[in-house]
C-alpha positions, 0 to 999 in steps of 0.5 A: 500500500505504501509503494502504491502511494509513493507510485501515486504521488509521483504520478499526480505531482509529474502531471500536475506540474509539468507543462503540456504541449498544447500550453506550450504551443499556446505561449509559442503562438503568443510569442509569435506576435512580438515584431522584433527577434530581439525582443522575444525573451522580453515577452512576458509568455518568453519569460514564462516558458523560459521559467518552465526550465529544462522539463519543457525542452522535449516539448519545445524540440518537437516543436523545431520542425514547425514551419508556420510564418510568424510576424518576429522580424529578424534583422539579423536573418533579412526574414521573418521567423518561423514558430520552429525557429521561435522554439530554438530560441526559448530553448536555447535560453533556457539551456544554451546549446553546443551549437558547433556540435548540434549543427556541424557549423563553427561561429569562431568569431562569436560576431553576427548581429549587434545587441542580439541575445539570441545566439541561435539566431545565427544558425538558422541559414544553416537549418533552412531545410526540412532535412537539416532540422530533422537532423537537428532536432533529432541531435537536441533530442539526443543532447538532452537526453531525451531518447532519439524520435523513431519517427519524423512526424512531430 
């Protein structure tokens, strides 16, 4: 009896506490509609999946792959953001990524665009197609020990 409840008491305590992906993909949409990539860990639903921390980063490299527009200019990139793009940024400010591992791409100089937080940003040329972030994501999820995705279809 004693075993059951420490067996349920974990159960409720995980599924009452951690975040489901439809709340995440909810603060992502909210996210979406900031104008400038710079600003996007100023938003306050940024601030709340980053306060989430490491629990939500399965969740959020599942959402890597989304290729829907958003309005989040980036003056660094020439183009607007996509919601995947979006994803990596909170991910990489809730822990911040190997990139040179993760992509096969080195950023020796450590220069790209003035006053902007987000590193990442700087890879995405790199992660355009469909096929590279597949493999991307699929390295994230490894990295973070997250197992390895059997399928594409997330």
């Amino acid at each position: 009896m004693r075993s059951f409840l420490v067996v349920f008491f974990i159960f409720v305590s995980n599924y009452s506490f951690s975040q489901s992906q439809t709340q995440i993909k909810q603060l992502l949409n909210e996210v979406s509609l900031v104008k400038n990539s710079k600003d996007i860990i100023k938003s306050k639903e940024a601030k709340k999946l980053i306060s989430y921390g490491k629990p939500i980063l399965l969740s959020l490299a599942f959402n890597f792959t989304d290729d829907t527009n958003t309005n989040v200019i980036s003056e660094c990139q020439e183009r607007t953001l996509t919601k995947g793009e979006i994803a990596m940024i909170i991910a990489d400010h809730i822990d911040r990524m190997p990139y040179a591992t993760l992509t096969g791409v080195q950023n020796c100089t450590i220069t790209f665009c003035e006053n902007n937080p987000n590193f990442i940003e700087y890879y995405f040329s790199w992660l355009k197609e469909y096929p590279e972030k597949i493999i991307f994501r699929n390295k994230y999820i490894t990295h973070i020990g997250g197992g390895f995705p059997v399928n594409n279809k997330f």
